[in-house]
C-alpha positions as CSV (number, residue, x, y, z in Angstrom):
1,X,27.7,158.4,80.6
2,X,24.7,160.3,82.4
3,X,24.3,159.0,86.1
4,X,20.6,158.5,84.7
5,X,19.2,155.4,83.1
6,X,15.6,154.9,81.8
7,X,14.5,157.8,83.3
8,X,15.6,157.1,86.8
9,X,18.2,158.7,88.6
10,X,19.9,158.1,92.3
11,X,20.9,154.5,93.5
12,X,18.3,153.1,91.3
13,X,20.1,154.4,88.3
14,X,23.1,153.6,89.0
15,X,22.5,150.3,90.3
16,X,20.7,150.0,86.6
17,X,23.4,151.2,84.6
18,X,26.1,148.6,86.6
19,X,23.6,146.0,85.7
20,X,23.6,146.3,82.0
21,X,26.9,147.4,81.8
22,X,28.9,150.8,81.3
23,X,31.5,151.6,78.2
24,X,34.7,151.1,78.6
25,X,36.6,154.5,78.7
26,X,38.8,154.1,76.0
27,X,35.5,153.6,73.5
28,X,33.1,155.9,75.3
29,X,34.4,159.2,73.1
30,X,34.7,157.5,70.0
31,X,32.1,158.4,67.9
32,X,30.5,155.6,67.2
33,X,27.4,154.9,69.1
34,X,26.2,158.6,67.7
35,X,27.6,157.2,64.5
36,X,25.2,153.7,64.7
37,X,22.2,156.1,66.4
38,X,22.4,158.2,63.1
39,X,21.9,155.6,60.6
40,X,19.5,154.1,62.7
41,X,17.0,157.2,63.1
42,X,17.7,157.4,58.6
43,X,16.3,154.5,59.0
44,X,18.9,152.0,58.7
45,X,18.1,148.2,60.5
46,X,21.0,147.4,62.2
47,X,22.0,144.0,63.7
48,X,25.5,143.5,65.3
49,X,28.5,141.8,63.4
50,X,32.1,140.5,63.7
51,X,34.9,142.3,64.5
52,X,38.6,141.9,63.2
53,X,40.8,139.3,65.7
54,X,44.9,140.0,65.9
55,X,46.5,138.0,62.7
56,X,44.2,138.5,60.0
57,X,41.3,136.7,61.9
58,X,37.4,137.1,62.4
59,X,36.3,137.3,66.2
60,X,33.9,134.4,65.6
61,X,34.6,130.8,66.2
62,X,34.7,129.5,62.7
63,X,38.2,128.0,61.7
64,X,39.2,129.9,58.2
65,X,36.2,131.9,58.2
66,X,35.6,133.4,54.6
67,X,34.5,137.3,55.5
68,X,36.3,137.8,58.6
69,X,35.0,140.9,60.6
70,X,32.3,141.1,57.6
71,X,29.1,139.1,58.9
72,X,26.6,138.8,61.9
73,X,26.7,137.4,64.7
74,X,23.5,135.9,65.0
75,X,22.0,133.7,61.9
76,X,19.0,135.7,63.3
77,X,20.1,138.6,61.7
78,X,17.2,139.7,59.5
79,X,14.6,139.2,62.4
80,X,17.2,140.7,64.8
81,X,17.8,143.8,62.8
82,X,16.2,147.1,63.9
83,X,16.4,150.8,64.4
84,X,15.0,151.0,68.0
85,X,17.2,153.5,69.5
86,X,17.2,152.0,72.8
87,X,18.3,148.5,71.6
88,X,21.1,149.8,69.5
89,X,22.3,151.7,72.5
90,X,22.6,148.4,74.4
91,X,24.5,146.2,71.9
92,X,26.8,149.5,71.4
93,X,27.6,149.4,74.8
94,X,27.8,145.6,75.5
95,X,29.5,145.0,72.4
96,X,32.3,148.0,72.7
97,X,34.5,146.3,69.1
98,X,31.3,145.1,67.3
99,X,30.9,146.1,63.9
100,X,27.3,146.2,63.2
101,X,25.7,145.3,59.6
102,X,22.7,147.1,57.8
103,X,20.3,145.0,56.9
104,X,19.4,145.6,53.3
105,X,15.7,145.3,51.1
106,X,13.8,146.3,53.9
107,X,13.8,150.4,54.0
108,X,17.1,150.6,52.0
109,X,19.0,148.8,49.2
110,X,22.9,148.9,48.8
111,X,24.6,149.3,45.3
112,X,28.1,148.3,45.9
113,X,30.7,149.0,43.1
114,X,35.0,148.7,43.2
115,X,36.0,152.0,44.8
116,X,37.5,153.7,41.8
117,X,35.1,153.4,39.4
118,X,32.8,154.5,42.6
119,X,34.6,157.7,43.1
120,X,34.3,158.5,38.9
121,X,30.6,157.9,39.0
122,X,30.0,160.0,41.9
123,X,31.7,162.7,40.5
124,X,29.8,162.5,37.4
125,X,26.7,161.9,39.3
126,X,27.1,165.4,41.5
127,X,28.3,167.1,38.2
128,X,24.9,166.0,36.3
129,X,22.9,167.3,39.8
130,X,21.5,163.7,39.9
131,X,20.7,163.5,44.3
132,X,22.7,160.8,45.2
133,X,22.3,160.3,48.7
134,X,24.9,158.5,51.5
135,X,27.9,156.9,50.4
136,X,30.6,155.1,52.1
137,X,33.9,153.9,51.6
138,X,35.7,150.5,52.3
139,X,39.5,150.1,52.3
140,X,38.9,147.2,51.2
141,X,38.3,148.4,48.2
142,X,34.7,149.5,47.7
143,X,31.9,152.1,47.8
144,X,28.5,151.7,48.5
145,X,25.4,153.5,47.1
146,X,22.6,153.6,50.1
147,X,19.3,154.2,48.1
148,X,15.7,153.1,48.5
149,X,14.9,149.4,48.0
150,X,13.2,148.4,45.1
151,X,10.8,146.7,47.6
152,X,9.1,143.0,47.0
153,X,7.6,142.9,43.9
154,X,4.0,140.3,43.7
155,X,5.3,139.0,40.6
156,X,8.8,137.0,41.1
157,X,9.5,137.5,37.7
158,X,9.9,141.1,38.2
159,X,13.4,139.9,39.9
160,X,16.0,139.9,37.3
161,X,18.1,137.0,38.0
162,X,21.6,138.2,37.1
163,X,24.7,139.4,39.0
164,X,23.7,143.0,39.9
165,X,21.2,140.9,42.8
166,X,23.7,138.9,45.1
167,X,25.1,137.5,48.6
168,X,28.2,139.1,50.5
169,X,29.3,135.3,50.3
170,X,29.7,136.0,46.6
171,X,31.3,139.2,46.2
172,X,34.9,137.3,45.2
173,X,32.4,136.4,42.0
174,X,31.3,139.4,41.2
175,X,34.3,142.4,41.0
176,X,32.1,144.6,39.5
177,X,28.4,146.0,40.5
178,X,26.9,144.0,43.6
179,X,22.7,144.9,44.2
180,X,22.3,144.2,47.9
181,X,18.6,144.0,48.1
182,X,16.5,141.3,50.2
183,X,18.3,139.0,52.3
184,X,21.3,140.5,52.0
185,X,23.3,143.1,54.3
186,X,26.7,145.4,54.0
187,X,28.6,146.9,56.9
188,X,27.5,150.0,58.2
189,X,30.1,153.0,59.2
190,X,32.1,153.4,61.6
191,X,33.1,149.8,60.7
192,X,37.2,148.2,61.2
193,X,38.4,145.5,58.8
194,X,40.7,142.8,59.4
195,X,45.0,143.6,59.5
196,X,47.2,145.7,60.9
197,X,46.7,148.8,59.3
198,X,43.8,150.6,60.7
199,X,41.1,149.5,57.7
200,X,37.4,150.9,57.8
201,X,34.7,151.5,56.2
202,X,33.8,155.3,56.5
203,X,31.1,157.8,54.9
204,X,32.0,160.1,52.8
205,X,32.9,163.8,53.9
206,X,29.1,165.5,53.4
207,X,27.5,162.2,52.9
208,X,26.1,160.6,55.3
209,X,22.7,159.0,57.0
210,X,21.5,162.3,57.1
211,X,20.9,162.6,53.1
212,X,17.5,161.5,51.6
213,X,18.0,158.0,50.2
214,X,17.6,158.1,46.2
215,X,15.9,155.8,43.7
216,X,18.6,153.3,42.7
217,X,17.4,153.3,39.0
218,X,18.6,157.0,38.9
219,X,22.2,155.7,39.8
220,X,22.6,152.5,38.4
221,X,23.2,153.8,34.5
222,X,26.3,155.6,35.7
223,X,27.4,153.1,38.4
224,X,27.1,150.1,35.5
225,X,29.0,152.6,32.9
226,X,31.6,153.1,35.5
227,X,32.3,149.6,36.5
228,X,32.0,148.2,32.7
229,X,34.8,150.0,31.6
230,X,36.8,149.0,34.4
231,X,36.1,145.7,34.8
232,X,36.4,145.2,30.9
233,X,40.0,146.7,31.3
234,X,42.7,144.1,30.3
235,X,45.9,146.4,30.0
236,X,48.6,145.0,32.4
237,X,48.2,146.3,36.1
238,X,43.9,146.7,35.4
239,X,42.3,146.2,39.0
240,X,39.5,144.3,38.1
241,X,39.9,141.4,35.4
242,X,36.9,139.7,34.2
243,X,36.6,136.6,35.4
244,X,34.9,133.3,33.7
C-alpha cells in the first residue's frame, strides 16, 4: 500500500492511512480488492456480506443461520449498496474476509440456474453467437447470468408473479431458474463459501465484469430449456428433483 492517502503524502499520510487502517499482509496480494474495484467500475452496487466461520458456520451472530457466508451485513443493504470506488476500497480493507454481495434490479439483474445445466446453455449460447456477458460460478452448485435489469416497470402487472422472480431465502424452493431482480442480491466474485474445502464463487475464464451486460430475454429461452430438462429428470442419481 502507497505511503499516500487521499492525495497527501508525508506524516499526514501516513498518520491517515494508520487511522483508517492498513491490510493485513497475508490479504494485501490477493486479488481481491482489484477483483471488487472491477465490478464496481461495470457497474456493479456492492454492499459487504458474511463470511464463512470454522465448522460450517456464518460469521454473523445468528444461532443456525440459514445462508451462512451468503447475506449482508447490514439490513441496510440496498441503501448501503454502491460503486464509489473510494468506499469500496475502505470496507475492502477494514473488512479483510468480507464477502461482498451485488445488489441486483438496480443497473443489473442476475439469472441464476444449477451449474450444469449453466455450463450446457452457455455453450450453446456462445455456439449460436448470442453476447452473453459475465458469468460466474458457485461450488455450491450454481452459475449466474449478470445481464441488464429489466428495470421497474409503471404498471405492477407487468411483474409476472412466478418462480423465475425470487429471494436468496428461497433458493432451497426453487432448484431450477432463480430471476434476481429488485430487492434481491447474489454474491459477487472473489467470494468463499462455508466448509473445509476451499469453496468460491469465481468468474469464468474470459468472462468477467469487463463484458457488456446483455438483455436477459436473449438468455432466458436457453437458460429455461436447459434447466427444464434437468430439473424434469427423474432417472435415479438426477441432481435436481422437482419438488411439490
Amino acid at each position: 500500500m502507497s505511503a499516500t492517502f487521499g492525495g497527501r503524502s508525508g506524516r499526514q499520510g501516513k498518520l491517515s492511512q494508520w487511522l483508517l487502517g492498513r491490510r493485513p499482509k497475508e490479504a494485501a496480494d490477493d486479488g481481491r480488492e482489484a477483483e471488487l474495484l472491477a465490478a464496481a467500475a461495470a457497474g456493479l452496487p456492492l454492499a459487504p456480506a458474511a463470511h464463512p466461520a470454522p465448522g460450517y458456520r456464518c460469521s454473523c451472530d445468528r444461532v443456525g443461520c440459514p445462508t451462512p457466508a451468503r447475506h449482508p451485513v447490514s439490513f441496510a443493504w440496498q441503501t448501503q449498496s454502491t460503486t464509489d470506488r473510494a468506499q469500496i476500497e475502505r470496507w475492502a480493507r477494514h473488512q479483510p474476509q468480507a464477502n461482498f454481495i451485488t445488489a441486483t434490479g438496480m443497473t443489473h439483474d442476475v439469472l441464476d440456474v444449477p451449474l450444469e445445466a449453466g455450463r450446457e446453455a452457455l455453450e450453446r449460447l456462445l455456439g449460436s453467437g448470442v453476447e452473453v456477458g459475465p458469468v460466474a460460478e458457485s461450488d455450491d452448485g450454481r452459475m449466474l447470468f449478470f445481464t441488464l435489469t429489466r428495470g421497474t416497470p409503471e404498471d405492477e402487472d407487468e411483474w409476472w408473479p412466478c418462480e423465475l422472480d425470487c429471494h436468496p431465502e428461497t433458493m432451497d424452493e426453487h432448484p431450477g431458474l432463480r430471476w434476481h431482480c429488485r430487492g434481491s442480491y447474489v454474491l459477487v466474485p472473489p467470494a468463499r463459501l462455508p466448509g473445509d474445502d476451499g469453496r468460491r464463487v469465481r468468474w469464468v475464464s474470459g468472462r468477467g465484469p469487463e463484458l457488456a451486460l446483455p438483455d436477459p430475454l436473449s438468455l432466458l429461452e436457453v437458460l429455461t430449456d436447459a434447466c427444464g430438462r434437468y430439473a424434469g429428470t427423474t432417472a435415479e442419481g438426477a441432481v435436481w428433483p422437482l419438488r411439490h
